[in-house]
N, C-alpha and C positions, 0 to 999 in steps of 0.2 A: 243569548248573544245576539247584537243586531247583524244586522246586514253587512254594515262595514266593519265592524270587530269580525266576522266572519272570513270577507276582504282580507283583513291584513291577517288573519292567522293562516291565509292557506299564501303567503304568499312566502313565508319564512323557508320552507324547503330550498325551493328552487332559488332562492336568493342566498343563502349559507355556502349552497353547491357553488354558486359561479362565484362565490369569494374566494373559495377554496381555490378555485381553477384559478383565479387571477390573481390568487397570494404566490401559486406554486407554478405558476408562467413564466416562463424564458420574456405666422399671427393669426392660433384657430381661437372658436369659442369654446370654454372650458365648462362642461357641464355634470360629468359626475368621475368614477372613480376609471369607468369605461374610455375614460378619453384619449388614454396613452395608447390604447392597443387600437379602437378605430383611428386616429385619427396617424399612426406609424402606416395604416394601410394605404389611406388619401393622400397621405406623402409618400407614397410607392418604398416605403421603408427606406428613405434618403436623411429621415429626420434625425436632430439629438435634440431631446427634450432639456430643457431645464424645469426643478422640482425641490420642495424644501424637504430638507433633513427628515423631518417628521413620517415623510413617506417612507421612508427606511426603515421605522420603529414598526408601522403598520403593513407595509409588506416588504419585510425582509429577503426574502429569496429572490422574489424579481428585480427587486431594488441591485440587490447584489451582482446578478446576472449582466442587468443593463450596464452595472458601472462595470463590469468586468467586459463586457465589448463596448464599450466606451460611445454608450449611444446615450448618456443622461451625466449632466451637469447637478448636482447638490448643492445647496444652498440654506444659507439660514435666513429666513424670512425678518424683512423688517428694514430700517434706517441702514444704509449702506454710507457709510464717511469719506472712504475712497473711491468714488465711483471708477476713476483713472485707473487704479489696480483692478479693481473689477474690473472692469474691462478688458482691460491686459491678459486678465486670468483666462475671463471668457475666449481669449482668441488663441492663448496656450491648450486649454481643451479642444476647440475647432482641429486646431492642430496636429494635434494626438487623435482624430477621429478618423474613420473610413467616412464619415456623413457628411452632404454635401449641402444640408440645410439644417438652420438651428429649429426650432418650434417654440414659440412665448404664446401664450394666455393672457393680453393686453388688456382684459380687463382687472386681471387681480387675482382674482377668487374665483372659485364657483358659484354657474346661477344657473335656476333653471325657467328664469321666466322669459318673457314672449318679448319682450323689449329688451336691448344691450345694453349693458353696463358703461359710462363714461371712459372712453378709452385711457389707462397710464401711458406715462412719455417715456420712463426710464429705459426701458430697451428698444425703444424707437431711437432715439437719440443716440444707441448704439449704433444702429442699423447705419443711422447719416453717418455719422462720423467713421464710418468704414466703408461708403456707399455702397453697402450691401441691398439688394433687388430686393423688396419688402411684397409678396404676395397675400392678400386675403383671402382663407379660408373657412368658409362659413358652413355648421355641422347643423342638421335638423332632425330631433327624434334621437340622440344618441342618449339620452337619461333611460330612454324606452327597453335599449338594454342594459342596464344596473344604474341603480338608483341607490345609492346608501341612504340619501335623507330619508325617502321611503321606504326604506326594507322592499326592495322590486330588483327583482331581474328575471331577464325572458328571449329566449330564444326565436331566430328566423326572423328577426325585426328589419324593416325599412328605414335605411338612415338616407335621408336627402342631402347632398352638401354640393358647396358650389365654389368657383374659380375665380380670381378675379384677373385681371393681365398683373401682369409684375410690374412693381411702381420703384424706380429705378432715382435714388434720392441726388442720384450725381446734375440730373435734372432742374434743380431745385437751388435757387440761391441762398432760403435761407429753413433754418429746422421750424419755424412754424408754418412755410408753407408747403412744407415737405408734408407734414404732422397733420395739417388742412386736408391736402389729401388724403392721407391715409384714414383720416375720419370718415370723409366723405366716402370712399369706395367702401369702406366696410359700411357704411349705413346702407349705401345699395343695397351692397352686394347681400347684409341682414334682409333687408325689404324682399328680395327677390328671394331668396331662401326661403323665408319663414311663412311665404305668402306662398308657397310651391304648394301640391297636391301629390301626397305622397304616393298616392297611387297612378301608375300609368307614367312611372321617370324613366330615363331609359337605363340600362345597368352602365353604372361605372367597368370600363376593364383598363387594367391599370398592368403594366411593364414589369416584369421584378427587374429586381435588383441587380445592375450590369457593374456590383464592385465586391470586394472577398476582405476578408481580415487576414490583416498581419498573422505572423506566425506568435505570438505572445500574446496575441486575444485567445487564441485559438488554444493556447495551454490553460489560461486561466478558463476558460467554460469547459476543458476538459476534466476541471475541477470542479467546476458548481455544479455542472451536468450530475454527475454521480452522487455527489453529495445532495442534491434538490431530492434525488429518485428515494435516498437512505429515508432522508427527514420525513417525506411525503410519506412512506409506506410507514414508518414509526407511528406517525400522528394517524394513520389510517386504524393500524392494529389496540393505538390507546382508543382510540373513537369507539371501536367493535368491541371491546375489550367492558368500555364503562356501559353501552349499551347492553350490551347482555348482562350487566349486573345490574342494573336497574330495574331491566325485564325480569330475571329474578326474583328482585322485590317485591314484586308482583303476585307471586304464587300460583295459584290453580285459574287467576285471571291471566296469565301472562301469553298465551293465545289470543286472543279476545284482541289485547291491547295490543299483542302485535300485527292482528289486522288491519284495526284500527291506523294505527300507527302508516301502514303504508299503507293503506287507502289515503291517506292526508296526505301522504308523500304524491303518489300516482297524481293527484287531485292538483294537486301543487304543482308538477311540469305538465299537465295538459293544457291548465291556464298559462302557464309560461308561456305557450306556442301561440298563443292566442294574438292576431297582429294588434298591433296598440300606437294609436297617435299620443303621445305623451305629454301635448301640451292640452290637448282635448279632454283628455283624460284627467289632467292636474285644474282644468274651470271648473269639470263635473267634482272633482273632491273639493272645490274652493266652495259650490257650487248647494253639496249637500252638510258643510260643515257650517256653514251662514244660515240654512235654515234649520239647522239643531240648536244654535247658538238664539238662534232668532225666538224658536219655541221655547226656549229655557231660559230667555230673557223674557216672553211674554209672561209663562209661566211664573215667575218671579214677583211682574208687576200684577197679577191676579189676585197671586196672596197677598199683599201690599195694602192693595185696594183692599179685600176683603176684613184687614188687619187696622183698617183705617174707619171702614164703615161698624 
């Protein structure tokens, strides 16, 4: 096994566990599956996210949760014909919410490279057209705790993120130069982020939450509540349940492998604790995949050559 197949098998433990944890849990940049729960923290949990459908199918419990304290908008991804209804909808949920701020992902998608994404207009142009106060918040190092494109995640990690003043579109005569701005601050406010030094920032301390839910939120989570607790120990008992039948399998080895087995485990959350700059980290994997690809393209033209002479 090389060195990076090594890499990514011990990193599977520790990254199945916080899926687990973040399947069965109650205008920033959008960088992995981790973005809902830091980035509800850097909005002092004032936020309602909006999120497509899809995230439903793949974490169903919290998906559920959220929509039942009415702190996430669902959506189907894609060409929108009514924007005007959209809209409208958008401001009926606001409505129905205790949250005093929405959250968009103005780039689109998820990314986890070192340069920003071209900003979309669609929910900027909400913002004007309701002169809602448009804040940039810019996230650094948040892939470093879960990473789905790489099977990664890991504990005690440093997230750098930063503020921008509030950009107030009443200001603005017209939505391109409302949109001008808001380009502009966020390219700073990226430049100043992503050029930080994560070590030696001073701690974020942030206010909780100075508002309470209705009394009909508050039935509906006294429903998911119990029901998340049932599902979670069910899926815990089938887990234990197939694992020791496997082990089994195993016969007069089945000590052995289960040493084994958690020693990989143990091995797998001590590197999790390990601090990790995440973009540093993702030039080194860019860094040693160029020259494997680089040897096994030379290697190529060697036989070539020799198949020629």
């Amino acid at each position: 096994m090389t060195l990076l197949g090594l890499e990514t098998a011990l990193r599977f433990p520790a990254f199945f566990y916080s899926v687990m944890v973040l399947y069965w849990s109650a205008a920033l940049n959008h960088r992995s599956w981790a973005d809902m729960l830091v980035d509800q923290y850097v909005t002092e949990g004032r936020s309602m996210f909006m999120s497509r459908w899809a995230m439903l199918a793949v974490f169903p419990p919290l998906m559920a949760s959220m929509l039942a304290m009415r702190i996430i908008v669902m959506f189907k991804r894609g060409s929108i014909a009514d924007k005007d209804g959209f809209n409208k909808w958008i401001d009926r949920k606001l409505a129905e919410s205790t949250q005093t701020a929405l959250t968009v992902y103005p780039e689109g998608h998820r990314s986890t490279r070192g340069q920003s994404l071209p900003l979309k207009r669609g929910m900027l142009h909400y913002a004007f057209s309701r002169k809602m106060p448009v804040q940039v918040i810019i996230g650094l190092n948040k892939e470093a705790i879960l990473s789905e494109k790489h099977l990664v995640a890991r504990f005690g990690q440093t997230v750098g993120v930063g503020y921008s003043e509030a950009i107030d579109p009443a200001k603005f005569d017209s939505f391109d130069a409302f949109w001008a701005q808001v380009q502009s601050t966020w390219d700073a406010q990226w430049q100043q982020v992503f050029t930080a030094k994560l070590e030696g920032l001073p701690e974020l301390h942030l206010s909780p939450p100075d508002y309470d839910y209705p009394p009909s939120v508050r039935r509906l989570m006294a429903l998911c509540i119990p029901a998340n607790i049932l599902l979670l120990a069910a899926s815990l008992y089938l887990a234990l349940r197939c694992a020791a039948t496997l082990l089994a399998l195993c016969g007069p080895l089945q000590w052995p492998v289960t040493l084994v087995m958690s020693a990989w485990v143990a091995a797998s959350f001590v590197l999790a604790w390990q601090p990790v700059n995440a973009l540093e980290e993702q030039s080194r994997r860019h860094q040693r995949c160029a020259v494997r690809e680089g040897a096994a393209g030379g290697g190529a033209a060697t036989v070539a050559q020799r198949k020629l002479d």
